[in-house]
N, C-alpha and C positions, 0 to 999 in steps of 0.2 A: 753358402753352398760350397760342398765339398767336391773339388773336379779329384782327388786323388782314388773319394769315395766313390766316387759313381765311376769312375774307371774300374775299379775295382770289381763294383757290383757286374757291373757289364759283362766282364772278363767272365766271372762265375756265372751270368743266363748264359752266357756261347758255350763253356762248358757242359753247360746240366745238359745241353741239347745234342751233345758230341757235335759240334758244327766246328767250322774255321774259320780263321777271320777271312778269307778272301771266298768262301761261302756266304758268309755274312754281307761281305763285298758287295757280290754282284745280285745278291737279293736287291738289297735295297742301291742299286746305281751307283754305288762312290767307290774308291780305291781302298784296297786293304791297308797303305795306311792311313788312309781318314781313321777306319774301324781304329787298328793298335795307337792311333794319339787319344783317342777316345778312353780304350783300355791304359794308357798310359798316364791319365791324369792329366795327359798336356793339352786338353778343350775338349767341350762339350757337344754333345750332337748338334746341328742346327733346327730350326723350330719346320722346317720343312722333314728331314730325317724323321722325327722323333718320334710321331704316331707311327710309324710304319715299324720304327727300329721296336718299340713297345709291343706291336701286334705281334711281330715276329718273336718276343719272350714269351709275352702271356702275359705284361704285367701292364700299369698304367704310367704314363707321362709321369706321373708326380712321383712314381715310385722310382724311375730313374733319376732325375732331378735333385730325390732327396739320400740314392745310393744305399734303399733296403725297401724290401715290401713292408709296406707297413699296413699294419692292421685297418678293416672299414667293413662299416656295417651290412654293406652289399659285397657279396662274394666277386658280384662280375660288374664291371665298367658298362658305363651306359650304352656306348658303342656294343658293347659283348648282350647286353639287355634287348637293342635292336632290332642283332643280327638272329639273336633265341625268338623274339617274336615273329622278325622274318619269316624264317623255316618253318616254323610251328605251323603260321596261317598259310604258307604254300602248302604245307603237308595234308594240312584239314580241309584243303579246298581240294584235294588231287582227289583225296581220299571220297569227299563229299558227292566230287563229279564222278569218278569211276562208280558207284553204287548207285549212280541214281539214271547211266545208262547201261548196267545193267539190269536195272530195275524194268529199265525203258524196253530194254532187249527181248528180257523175261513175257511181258504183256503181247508186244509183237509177234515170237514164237509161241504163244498161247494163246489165239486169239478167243477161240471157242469155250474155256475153263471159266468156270464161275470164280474163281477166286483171281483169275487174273486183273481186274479192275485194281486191286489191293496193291500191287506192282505200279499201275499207270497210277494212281495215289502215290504211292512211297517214292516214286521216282524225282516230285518237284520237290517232296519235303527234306529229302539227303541233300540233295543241291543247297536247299535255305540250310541246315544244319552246318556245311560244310564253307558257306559261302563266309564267315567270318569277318573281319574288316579286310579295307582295299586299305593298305598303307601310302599308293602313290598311284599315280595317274595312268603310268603304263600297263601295272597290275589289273586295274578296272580294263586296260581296255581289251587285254589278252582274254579277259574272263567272258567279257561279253562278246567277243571272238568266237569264243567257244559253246556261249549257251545260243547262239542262233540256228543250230543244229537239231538242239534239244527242244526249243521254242516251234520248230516247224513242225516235229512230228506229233508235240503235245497240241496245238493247233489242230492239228490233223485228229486227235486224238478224241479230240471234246468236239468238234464238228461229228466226228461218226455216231458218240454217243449219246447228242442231242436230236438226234434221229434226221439232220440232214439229207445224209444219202437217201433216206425212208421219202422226204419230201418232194426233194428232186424225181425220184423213180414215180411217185402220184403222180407229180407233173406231167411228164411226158406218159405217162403209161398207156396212152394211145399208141405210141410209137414204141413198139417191142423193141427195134433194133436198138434206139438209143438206150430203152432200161436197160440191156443187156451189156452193152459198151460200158453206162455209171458203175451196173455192177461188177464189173470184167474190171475197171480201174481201182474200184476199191479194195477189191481181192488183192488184185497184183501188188500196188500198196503195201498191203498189208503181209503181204508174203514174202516182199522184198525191204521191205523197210528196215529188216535187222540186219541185213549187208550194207546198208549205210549205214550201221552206228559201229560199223567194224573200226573205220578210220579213225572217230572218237575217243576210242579207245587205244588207241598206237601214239605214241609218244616218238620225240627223240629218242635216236638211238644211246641214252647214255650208256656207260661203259659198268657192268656189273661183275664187278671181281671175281664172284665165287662160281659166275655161270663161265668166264674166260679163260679163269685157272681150270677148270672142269674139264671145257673141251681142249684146250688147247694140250695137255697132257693125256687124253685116253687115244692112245694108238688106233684105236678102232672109229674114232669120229671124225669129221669132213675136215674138222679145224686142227687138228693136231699139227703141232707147228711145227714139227721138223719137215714134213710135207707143204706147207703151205709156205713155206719160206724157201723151198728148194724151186715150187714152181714160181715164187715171185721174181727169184735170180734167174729163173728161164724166161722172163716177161712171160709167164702165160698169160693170154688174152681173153680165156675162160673164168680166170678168178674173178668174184661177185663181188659187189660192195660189202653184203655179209664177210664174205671172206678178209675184206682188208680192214675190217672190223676187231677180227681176232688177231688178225695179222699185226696189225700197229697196234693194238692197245696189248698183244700178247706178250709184244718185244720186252716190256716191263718186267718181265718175270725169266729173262734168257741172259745166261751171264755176261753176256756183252752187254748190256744196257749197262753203261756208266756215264748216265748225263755232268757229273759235274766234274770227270777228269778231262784234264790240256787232250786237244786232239791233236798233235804236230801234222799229221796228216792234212787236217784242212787247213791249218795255219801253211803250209806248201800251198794248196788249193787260191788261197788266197793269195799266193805271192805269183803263182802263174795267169792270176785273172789281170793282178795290176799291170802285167805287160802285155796282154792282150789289143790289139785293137780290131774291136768289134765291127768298125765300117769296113777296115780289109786284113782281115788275120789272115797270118802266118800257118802255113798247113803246122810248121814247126809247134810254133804258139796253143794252135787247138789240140796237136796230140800230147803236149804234157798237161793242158788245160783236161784232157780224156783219162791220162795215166793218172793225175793228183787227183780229180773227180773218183776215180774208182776206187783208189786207196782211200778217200774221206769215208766215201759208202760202208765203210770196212766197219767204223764206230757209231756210224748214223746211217742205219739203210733206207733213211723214210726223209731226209733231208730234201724238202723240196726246192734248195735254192741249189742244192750238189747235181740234186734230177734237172730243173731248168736248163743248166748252162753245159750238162751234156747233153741233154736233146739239140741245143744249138751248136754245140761244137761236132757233133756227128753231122746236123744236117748242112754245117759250113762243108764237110767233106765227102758230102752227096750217097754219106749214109742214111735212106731217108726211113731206112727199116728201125735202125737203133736210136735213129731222134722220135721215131713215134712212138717204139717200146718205151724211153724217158719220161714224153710228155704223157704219157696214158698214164704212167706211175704216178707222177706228181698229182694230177688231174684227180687219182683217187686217194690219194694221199689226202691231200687236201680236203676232198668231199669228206670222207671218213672224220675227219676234225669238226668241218661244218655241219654233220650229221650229230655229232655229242649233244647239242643243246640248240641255241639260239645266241649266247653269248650276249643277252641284251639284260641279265639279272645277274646277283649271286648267286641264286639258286640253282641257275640252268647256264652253266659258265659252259665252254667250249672245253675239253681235254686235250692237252698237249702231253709229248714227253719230250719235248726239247721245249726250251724258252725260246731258242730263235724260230721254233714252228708257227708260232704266237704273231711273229711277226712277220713270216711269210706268208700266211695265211692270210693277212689284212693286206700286204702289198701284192698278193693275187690277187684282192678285190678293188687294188687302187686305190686302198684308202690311206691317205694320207693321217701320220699319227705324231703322238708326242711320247712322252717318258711315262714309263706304266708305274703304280703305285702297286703295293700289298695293299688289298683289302683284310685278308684275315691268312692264317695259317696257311691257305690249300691255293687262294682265290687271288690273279692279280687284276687289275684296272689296267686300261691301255685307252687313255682318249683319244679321241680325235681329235683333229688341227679346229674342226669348223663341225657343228655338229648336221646330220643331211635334213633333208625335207621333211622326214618321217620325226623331227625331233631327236635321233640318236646320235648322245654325246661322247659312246665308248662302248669298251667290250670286255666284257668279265673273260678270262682265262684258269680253268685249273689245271695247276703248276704241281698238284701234289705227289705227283707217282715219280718229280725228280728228288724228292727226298725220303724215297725208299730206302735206297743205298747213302753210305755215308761215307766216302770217297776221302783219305788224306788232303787231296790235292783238290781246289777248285777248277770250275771252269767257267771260263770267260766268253759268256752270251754274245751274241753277235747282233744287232739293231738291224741290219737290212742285208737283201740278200742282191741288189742292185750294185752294179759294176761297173762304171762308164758308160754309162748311161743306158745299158742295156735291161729292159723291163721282161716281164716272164716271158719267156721264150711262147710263140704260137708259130705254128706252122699250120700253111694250108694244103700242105700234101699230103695224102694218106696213106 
């Protein structure tokens, strides 16, 4: 084994990718010079490093190891084989379920149409076409989550056209009031049944680039963001979750988004919190803890560890107006992230645009974590200490929209946003 070569090799993946070593750094957890000994020939990644440092080229284990891609009959590693079957059977299955309540949808608004039966048919057979394999346990269970929706109103469905209601109505048909009641409920049923399969169809909110750049640049739309970010610096208290939608996932595309340059700014931030003390500060203490806070906001306006500990450091000083505009901020900051997905897949990972959002966002739920891994290009891991009751071991995160830009200079992720022991700020005043 050649360590001169495979330095070498290394060195040329960081370049083809315009990245840096200290990019590279804090991708994968270690210090920029772990990376340049690596590139230096003087040692080799370690066997925990290595699939991660791989994912992040494109290449396999063995092609670093041996310090040249080398030829092989499969284009993509079996991990990359997977991840493509993955997606595919999410894709076939969204794809399967969306047509098949529409389908459902179609019969409901048409009850009276001779061909609408043709609908309440087509609707369980897209679901079987779509339903493809379950690759793991979770997947089965989200699925059948989701078809007990579809299962009640095809129930509903095949009792009406078994001439049920017809039966029941013979029954009582002595009694006018109650036929008129079955049929009053079967109608109503039937006329509102397709405002329940509305939710069916609503998904997380993931974040869709071309619908964000869209609005967030036409002058004439709700979301256009020189407006929407003029009323966020005013705490408007009007703006909607929609709104903080466009709002944080719009910053992505505003030239100040530079996730991976030095903030000195909050590196101050953080030199005024280690003098803090949180059982009895210093009026001193909280107003540079307020002045370094507002200059951080400057490079991260959506930082919710920046928004916590000024909502606490206003309402130490019985500002109880500018600690509830902070914590509202946070509060939708945060929902906005946990609205992206569910964060319990690859497919449906959570949206950040900071790496430390990633981890503010779990120590808002208290959940206690360990060191995140790259799953693939876009996607990281961030386990848990102890997996909860529900079975869940982790949280997928997409990281992708911080290597949009491609910054000289790295920046150095920050792991928690806890201070002496001070946990997200709540207040019970209003």
């Amino acid at each position: 084994m050649d360590m001169e070569k495979t330095g070498t090799y290394l060195a040329s993946l960081r370049r083809g990718r315009d990245m840096t070593q200290q990019q590279v750094a804090d991708i994968l957890g270690v210090s920029n010079k772990t990376v340049s000994k690596w590139e230096s020939g003087a040692g080799l990644p370690d066997i925990g490093a290595l699939p991660a440092l791989a994912a992040l080229y494109g290449v396999t284990a063995d092609d670093i190891l041996a310090g040249e891609t080398r030829p092989r009959a499969c284009a993509d590693t079996p991990a990359e084989v997977e991840a493509y079957l993955k997606r595919r059977g999410s894709l076939r299955f969204r794809i399967g379920y969306s047509l098949a309540v529409m389908a459902l949808a179609v019969w409901v608004a048409f009850p009276y149409n001779n061909w609408s039966w043709l609908c309440l048919l087509a609707s369980p057979l897209c679901l079987w076409l779509g339903w493809g394999v379950c690759r793991s346990r979770e997947t089965l269970r989200r699925r059948i989550l989701l078809l007990i929706p579809l299962c009640a109103l095809w129930l509903f469905a095949v009792i009406q056209l078994l001439g049920v209601w017809r039966l029941l109505v013979s029954a009582y048909a002595l009694h006018g009031g109650v036929v008129r009641q079955f049929s009053w409920a079967a109608l109503t049923v039937r006329q509102e049944a397709v405002w329940l399969l509305l939710p069916l169809l609503s998904t997380a909110k993931v974040p869709v680039e071309s619908d964000i750049k869209a609005r967030i640049e036409d002058p004439a739309s709700e979301q256009y963001y020189p407006n929407l970010r003029l009323r966020y610096e005013q705490a408007d208290s009007t703006l909607t979750a929609d709104d903080y939608h466009y709002l944080y996932y719009g910053y992505a595309y505003q030239p100040q988004y530079r996730p991976l340059e030095t903030n000195p700014a909050l590196d101050r931030f953080y030199e005024t919190l280690a003098r803090l003390n949180v059982n009895a500060p210093a009026d001193t203490d909280l107003l540079a803890v307020i002045e370094a806070g507002t200059e951080a906001l400057e490079a991260d306006p959506f930082s919710p560890q920046v928004l916590n500990f000024l909502s606490f450091a206003h309402a130490q000083r019985g500002d109880t107006a500018q600690a509830a505009a902070y914590r509202d901020k946070m509060n939708l900051v945060l929902a906005t992230i946990e609205s992206s997905g569910d964060g319990l897949t690859e497919e449906t990972p959570w949206h950040i645009l900071m790496y430390a959002h990633a981890f503010d966002l779990l120590a808002a739920k208290n959940i206690p974590v360990r060191e995140s891994s790259i799953i693939s290009r876009t996607v990281e891991y961030i386990p848990r200490v102890k997996k909860d009751e529900k079975g869940v071991k982790g949280y997928y995160f997409d990281y992708g929209r911080i290597y949009w830009k491609k910054p000289e200079q790295g920046y150095k992720r920050e792991r928690s946003w806890q201070f002496n022991n001070l946990k997200p700020w709540k207040s019970d005043k209003k």
